[in-house]
BADO-407778 format. One line per field, with one value per residue (C-alpha): x, y, z negated; residue number from 1; residue in three letters. Coordinates in steps of 0.001 Angstrom, whole numbers. Each point is the difference from the previous one (the first is absolute). Layout:
<nodes>
x <- [X, ...]
y <- [Y, ...]
z <- [Z, ...]
resi <- [NUM, ...]
resn <- [ALA, ...]
</nodes>
This chain:
<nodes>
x <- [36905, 1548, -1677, 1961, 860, -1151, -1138, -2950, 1486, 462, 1340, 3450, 1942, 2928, 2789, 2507, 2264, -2965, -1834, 3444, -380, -3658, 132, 3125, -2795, -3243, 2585, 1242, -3445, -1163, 2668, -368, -3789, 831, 2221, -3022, -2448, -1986, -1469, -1064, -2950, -1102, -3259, -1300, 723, -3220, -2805, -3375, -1159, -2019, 2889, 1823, -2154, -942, 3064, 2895, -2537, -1399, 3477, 1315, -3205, 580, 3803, -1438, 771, -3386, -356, -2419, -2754, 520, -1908, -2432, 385, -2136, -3280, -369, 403, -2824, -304, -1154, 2927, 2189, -1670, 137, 4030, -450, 3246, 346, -3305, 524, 3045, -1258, -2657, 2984, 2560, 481, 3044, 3220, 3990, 748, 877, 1892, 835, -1807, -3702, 538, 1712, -3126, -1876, 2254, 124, -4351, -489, 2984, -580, -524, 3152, 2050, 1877, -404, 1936, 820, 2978, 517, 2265, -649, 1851, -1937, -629, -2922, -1725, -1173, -1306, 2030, 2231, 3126, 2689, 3423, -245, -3613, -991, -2957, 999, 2525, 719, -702, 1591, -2528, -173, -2647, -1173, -3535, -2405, 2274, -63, 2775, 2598, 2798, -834, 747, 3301, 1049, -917, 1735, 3352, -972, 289, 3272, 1520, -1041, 1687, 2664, 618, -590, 2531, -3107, 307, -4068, -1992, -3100, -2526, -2822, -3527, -3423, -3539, -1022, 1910, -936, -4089, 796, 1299, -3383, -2094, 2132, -223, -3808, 32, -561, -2114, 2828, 2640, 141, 346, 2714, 2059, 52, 1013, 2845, 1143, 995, 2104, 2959, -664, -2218, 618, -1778, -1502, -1769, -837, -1728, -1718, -1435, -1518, -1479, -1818, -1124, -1959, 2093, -493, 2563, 254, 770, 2694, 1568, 211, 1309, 3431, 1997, -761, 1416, 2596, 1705, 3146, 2919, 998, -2781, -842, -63, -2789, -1514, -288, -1490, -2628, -992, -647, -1759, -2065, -1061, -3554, 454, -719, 1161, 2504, 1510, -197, 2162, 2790, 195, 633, 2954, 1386, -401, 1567, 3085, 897, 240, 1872, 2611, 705, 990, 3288, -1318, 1844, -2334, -1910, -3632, -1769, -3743, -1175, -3740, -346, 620, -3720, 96, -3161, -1508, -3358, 654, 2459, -466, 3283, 3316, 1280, 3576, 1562, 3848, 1704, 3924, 2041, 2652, -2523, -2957, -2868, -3291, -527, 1721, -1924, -3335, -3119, -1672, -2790, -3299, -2628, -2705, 1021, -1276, -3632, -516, -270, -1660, 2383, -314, 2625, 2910, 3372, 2432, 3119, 2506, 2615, 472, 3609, -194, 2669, -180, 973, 2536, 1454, 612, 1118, 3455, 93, 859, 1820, 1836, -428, 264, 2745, 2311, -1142, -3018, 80, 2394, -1408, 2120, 2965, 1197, -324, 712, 1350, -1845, 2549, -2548, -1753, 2529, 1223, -3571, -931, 3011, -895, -3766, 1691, 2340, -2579, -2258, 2809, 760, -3941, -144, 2534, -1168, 1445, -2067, 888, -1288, 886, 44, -2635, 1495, 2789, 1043, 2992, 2324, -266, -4024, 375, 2496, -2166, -2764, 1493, 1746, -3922]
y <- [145963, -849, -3124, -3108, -922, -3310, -2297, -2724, -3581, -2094, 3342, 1063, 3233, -733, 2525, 967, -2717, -2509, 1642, -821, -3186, -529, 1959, -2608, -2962, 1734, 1132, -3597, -1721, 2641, -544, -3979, 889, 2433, -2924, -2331, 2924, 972, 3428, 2249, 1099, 1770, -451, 2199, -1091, -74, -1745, -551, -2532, -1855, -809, -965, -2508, -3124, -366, -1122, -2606, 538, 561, 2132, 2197, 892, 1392, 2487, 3669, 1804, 3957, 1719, 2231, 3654, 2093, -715, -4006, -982, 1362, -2908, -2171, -2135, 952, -3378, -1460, 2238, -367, -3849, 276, -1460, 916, -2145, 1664, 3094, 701, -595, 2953, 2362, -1526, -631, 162, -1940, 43, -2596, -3257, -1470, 1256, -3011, 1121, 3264, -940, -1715, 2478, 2014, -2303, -236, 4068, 166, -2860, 1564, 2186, -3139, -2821, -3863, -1569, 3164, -239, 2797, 453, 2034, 1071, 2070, -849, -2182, 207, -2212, -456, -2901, -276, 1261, -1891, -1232, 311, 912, 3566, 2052, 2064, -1528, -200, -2181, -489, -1839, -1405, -1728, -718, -232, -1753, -2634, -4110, -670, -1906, 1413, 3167, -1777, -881, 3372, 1271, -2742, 1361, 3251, -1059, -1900, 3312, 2222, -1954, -529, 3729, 1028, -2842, -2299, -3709, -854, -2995, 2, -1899, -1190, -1144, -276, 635, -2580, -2472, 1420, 151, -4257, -766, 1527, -1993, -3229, 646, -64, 4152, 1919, 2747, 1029, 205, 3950, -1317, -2535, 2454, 3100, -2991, -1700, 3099, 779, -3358, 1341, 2520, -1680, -3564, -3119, -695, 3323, -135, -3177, 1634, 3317, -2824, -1801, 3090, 1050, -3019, -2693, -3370, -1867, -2593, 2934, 1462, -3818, 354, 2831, -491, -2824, 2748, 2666, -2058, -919, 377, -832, 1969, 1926, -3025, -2175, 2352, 368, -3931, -412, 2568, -1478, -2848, 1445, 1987, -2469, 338, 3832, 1857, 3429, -1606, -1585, 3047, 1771, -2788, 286, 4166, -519, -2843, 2690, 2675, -1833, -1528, 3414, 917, -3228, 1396, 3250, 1538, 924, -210, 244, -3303, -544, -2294, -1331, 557, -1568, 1983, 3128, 1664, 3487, 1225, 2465, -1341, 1041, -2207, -2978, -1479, 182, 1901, 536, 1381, 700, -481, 2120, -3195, 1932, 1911, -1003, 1663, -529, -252, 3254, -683, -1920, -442, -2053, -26, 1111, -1067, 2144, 3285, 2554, -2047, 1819, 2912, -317, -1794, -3707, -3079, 2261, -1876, 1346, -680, 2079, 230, 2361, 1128, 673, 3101, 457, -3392, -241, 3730, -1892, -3257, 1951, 2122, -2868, -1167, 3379, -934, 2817, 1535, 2197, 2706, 281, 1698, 2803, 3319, 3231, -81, 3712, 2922, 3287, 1794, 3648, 2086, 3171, 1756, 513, -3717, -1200, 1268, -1429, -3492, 557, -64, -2957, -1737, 404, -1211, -3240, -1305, 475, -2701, -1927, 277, 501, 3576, 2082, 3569, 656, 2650, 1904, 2291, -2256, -995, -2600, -2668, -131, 3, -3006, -1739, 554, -1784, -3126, -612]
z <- [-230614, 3195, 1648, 585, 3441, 1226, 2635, -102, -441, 2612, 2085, 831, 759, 2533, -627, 3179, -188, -508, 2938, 2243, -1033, 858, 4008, 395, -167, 1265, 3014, 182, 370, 2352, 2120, 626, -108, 3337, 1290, 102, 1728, -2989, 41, -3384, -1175, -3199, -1858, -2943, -3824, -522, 1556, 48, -2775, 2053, 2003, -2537, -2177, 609, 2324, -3305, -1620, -3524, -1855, 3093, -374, -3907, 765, 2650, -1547, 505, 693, -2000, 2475, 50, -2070, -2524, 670, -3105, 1298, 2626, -2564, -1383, -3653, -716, 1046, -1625, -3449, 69, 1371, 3188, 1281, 2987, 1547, -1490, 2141, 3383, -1032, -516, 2281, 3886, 506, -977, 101, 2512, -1401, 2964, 3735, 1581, -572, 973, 3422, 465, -539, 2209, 2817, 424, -444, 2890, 1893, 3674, -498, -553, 2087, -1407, -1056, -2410, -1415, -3293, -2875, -2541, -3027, -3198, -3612, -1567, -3220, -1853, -3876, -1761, -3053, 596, -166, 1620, 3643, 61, -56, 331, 2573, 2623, 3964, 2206, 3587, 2093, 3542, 1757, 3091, 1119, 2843, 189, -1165, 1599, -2501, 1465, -2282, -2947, 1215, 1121, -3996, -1209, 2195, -1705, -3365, 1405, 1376, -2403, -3180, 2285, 456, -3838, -1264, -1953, -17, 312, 320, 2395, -1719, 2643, -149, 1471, -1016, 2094, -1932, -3556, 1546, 981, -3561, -1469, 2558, -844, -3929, 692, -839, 3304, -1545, -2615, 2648, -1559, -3683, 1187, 1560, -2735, -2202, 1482, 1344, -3824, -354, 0, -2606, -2634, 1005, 872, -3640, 448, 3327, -991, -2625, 2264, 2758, -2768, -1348, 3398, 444, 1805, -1267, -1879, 3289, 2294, -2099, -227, 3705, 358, -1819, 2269, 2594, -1878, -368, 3238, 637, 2983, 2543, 2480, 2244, -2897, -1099, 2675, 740, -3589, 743, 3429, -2203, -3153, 2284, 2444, -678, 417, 3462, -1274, -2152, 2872, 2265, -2894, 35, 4171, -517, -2609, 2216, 2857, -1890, -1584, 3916, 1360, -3339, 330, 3617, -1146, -1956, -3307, -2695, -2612, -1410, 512, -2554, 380, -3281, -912, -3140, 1997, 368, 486, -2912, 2659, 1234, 3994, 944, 2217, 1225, -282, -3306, -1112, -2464, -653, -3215, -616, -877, -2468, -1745, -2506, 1474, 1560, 3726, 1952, 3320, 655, 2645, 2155, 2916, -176, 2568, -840, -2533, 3122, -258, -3463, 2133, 2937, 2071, 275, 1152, 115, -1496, -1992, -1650, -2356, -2429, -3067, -739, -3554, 3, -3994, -807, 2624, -1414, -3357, 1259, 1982, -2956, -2446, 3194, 943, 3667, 1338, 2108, -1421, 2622, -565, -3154, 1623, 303, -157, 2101, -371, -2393, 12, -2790, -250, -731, 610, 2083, 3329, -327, -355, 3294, 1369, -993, 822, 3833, -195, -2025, 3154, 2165, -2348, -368, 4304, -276, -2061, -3114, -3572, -1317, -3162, -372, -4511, 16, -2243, -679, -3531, -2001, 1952, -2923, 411, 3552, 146, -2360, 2035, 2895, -2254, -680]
resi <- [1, 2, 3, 4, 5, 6, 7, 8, 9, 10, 11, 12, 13, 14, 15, 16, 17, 18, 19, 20, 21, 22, 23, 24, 25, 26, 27, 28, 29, 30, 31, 32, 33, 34, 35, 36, 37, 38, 39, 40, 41, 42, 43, 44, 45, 46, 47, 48, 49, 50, 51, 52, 53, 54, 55, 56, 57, 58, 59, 60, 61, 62, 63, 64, 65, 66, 67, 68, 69, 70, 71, 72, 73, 74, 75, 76, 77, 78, 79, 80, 81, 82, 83, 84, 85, 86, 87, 88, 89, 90, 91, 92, 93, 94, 95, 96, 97, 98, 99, 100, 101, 102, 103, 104, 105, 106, 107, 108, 109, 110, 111, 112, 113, 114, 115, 116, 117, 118, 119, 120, 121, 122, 123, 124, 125, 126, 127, 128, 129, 130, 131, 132, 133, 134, 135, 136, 137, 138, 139, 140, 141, 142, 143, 144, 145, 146, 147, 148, 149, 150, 151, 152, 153, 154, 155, 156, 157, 158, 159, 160, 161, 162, 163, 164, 165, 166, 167, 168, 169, 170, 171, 172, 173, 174, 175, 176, 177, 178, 179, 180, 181, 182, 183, 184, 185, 186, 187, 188, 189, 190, 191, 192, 193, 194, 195, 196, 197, 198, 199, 200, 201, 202, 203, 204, 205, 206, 207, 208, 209, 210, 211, 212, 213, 214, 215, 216, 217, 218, 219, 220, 221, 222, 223, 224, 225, 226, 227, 228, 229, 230, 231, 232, 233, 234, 235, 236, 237, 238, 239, 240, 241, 242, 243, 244, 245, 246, 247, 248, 249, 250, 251, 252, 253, 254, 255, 256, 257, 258, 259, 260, 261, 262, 263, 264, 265, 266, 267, 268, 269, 270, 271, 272, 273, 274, 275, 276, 277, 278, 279, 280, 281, 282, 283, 284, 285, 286, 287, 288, 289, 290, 291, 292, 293, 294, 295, 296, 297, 298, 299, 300, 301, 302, 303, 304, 305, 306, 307, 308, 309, 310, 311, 312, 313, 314, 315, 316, 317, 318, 319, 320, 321, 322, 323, 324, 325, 326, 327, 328, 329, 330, 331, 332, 333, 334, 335, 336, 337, 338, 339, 340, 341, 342, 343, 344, 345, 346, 347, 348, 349, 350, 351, 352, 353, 354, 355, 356, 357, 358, 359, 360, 361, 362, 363, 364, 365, 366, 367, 368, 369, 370, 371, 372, 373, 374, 375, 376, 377, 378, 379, 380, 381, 382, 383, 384, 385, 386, 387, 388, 389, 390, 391, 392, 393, 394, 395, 396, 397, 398, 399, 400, 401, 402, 403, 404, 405, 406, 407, 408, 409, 410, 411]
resn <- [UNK, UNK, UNK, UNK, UNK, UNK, UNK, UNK, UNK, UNK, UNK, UNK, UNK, UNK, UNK, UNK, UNK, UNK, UNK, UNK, UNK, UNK, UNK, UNK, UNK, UNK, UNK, UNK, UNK, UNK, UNK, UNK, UNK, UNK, UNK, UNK, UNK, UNK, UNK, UNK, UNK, UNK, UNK, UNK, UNK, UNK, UNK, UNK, UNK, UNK, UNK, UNK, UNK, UNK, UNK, UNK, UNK, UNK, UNK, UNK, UNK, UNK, UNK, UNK, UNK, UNK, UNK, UNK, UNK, UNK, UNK, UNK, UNK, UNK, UNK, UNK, UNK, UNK, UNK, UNK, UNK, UNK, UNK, UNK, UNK, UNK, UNK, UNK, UNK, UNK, UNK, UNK, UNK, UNK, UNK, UNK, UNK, UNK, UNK, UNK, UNK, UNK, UNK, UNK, UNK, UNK, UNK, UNK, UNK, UNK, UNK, UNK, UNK, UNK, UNK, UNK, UNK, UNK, UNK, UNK, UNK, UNK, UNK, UNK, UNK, UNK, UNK, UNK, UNK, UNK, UNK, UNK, UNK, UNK, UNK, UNK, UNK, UNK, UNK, UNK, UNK, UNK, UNK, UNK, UNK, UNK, UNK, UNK, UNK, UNK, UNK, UNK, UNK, UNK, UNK, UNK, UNK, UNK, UNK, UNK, UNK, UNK, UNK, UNK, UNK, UNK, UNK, UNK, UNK, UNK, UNK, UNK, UNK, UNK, UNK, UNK, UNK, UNK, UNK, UNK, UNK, UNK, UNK, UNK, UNK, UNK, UNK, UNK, UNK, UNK, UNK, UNK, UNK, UNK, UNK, UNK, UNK, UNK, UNK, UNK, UNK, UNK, UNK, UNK, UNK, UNK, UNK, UNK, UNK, UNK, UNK, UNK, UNK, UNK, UNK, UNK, UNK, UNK, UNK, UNK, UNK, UNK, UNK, UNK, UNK, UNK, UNK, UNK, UNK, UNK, UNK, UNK, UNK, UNK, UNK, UNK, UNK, UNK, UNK, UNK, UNK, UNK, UNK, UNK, UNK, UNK, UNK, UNK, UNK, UNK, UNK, UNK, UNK, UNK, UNK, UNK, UNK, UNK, UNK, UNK, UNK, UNK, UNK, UNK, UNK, UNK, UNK, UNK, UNK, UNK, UNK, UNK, UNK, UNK, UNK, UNK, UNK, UNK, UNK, UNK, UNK, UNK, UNK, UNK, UNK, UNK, UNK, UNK, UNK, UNK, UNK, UNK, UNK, UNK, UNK, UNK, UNK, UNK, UNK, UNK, UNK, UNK, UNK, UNK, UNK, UNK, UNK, UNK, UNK, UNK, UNK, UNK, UNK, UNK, UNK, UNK, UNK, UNK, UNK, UNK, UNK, UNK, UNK, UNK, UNK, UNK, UNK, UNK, UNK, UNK, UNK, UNK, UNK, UNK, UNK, UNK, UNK, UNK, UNK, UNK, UNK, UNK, UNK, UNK, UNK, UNK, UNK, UNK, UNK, UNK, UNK, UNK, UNK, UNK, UNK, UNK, UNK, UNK, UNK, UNK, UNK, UNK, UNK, UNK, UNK, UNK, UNK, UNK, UNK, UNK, UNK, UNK, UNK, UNK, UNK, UNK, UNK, UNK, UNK, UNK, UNK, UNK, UNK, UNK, UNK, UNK, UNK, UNK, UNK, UNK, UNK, UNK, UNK, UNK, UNK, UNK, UNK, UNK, UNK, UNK, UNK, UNK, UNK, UNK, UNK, UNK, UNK, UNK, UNK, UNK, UNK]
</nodes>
């Protein structure tokens, strides 16, 4: 019996038309990526997994897709362990490496094993596909691209502002109406301090980072069970709560966060970041947003995140700085800051859309008909002649019936 074709869930095949459809936004983000000086680089799917963990925090860590060794990879492993079903320490006895989870880690990686061949402030973009394990569902796959850029050995602010004209252009170009949604560690590290909390700073964030999409009874619920105290949780929801316009925000938080030093400091870089934004033509709206927290553990200032505002989706571009990801490896106080075009999500958001021009979908402009043998080799010449100036042309490789050949070129 014949097996049955299939694919594992949360992966996609992308037929021609699909594909078409796909270069037309990788092509347009590279393009405003270019405009801004970004260079590429390419890093393997796979890494090592000591690169990898420890770098997502605990929940990030468990959606890593691990590589089994080569070879007989049971006889490393402790019997012990296997008998009692210890799978957690079981697999780092048969696996070291790991499908990369994100392209951040790895261009840190990258940037401390080629740090004398490169200039700083690097500036890189880089556009391949991430895995990672989670339920599939609506927008969120297993397998799916990502189209980052980042720049690196730089705290200047003005870095922030130049992604946020990135995100501007690029949505621009591709036809989205977006939202920027902006935030700061800073701030989020200040509202722990002031809730009398500074050592669950990580628990606060990976909670209200899920308010949109379980809510604030729940989100209640998850800080309570990770140990805040009743008190801190009352504390926390006026601040959740602001609302007004950005300085009206930002005023409240100078406020709230009086008492603050690093709370403070997170207010003044938002301030800094929205006056270089007000001076500048950009159409599309930035919004501080305090329940915005960005769940991965390395960031430690400014985070965004854009939402599509005629689609129901989850975020379709989001980063932030990091002060300290290259320290992991080896090299210490070196500044970063990035943002993650989520390519996938954006694919399905112009789909339900259909953005996209009615050109780009255009492939064959001429066919030739083979009427045999002689003829063929005819057209084989002026075919060579039409693609030299530019134009799309197919030669039907065989000598068939003029129906199939005519419906071969309607298709």
């Amino acid at each position: 019996m014949a097996q049955k074709p299939s694919i594992p869930k949360g992966t996609r095949d992308f037929s021609p038309l699909e594909m078409v459809r796909r270069n037309y936004i990788f092509d347009t983000i590279k393009s405003v990526f270019k405009m801004y000086g970004y260079m590429p680089i390419e890093t393997p799917a796979m890494e090592n997994l000591d690169t990898l963990l420890g770098k997502y925090g605990e929940e990030g860590d468990k959606l890593l897709f691990k590589i089994l060794n080569s070879g007989d990879f049971l006889s490393k492993a402790d019997k012990t362990l296997l008998e009692t079903g210890d799978s957690g320490r079981v697999t780092g006895q048969i696996s070291e490496k790991g499908l990369r989870y994100d392209l951040t880690v790895p261009f840190a990686r990258f940037v401390v094993q080629h740090q004398n061949e490169l200039t700083f402030p690097f500036k890189r973009y880089q556009i391949q596909p991430v895995w990672r394990a989670d339920r599939p569902q609506k927008g969120r796959y297993r397998e799916f691209f990502q189209c980052d850029v980042d720049v690196i050995g730089s705290n200047g602010l003005l870095n922030e502002v130049e992604l946020i004209q990135i995100v501007d252009e690029v949505y621009r170009q591709l036809n989205i109406r977006v939202v920027v949604k902006l935030n700061n560690r800073k701030v989020l590290a200040g509202i722990a301090e002031i809730i009398g909390e500074p050592e669950r700073m990580i628990d606060i964030t990976v909670a209200i980072d899920k308010l949109e999409k379980i809510g604030l009874e729940k989100v209640n619920q998850e800080l309570l069970e990770k140990g805040l105290s009743n008190e801190a949780v009352s504390k926390l929801q006026p601040i959740l709560a602001l609302s007004g316009d950005n300085e009206s925000k930002l005023d409240a938080l100078s406020n709230v966060l009086a008492s603050s030093e690093a709370g403070l400091k997170g207010v003044e870089e938002l301030k800094t970041v929205l006056g270089y934004i007000n001076q500048l033509e950009i159409s599309t709206p930035v919004e501080i947003d305090l329940t915005l927290a960005r769940g991965l553990n390395y960031y430690t200032g400014a985070i965004f995140e854009v939402k599509a505002l005629d689609v129901e989706i989850g975020s379709i571009t989001g980063g932030g700085r990091y002060d300290d990801l290259t320290g992991i490896f080896g090299l210490k106080n070196v500044s970063g800051v990035g943002i993650s075009f989520g390519a996938d999500r954006i694919f399905d958001v112009m789909n339900q859309l259909d953005m996209y021009p009615k050109d780009v979908t255009a492939s064959t402009q001429l066919l030739f008909v083979n009427f045999g043998e002689k003829e063929a080799a005819c057209a084989l010449k002026i075919a060579s002649i039409m693609r030299k100036n530019g134009i799309r042309t197919e030669i039907y490789p065989d000598g068939a019936k003029m129906k199939k050949q005519m419906n071969y070129a309607d298709k």
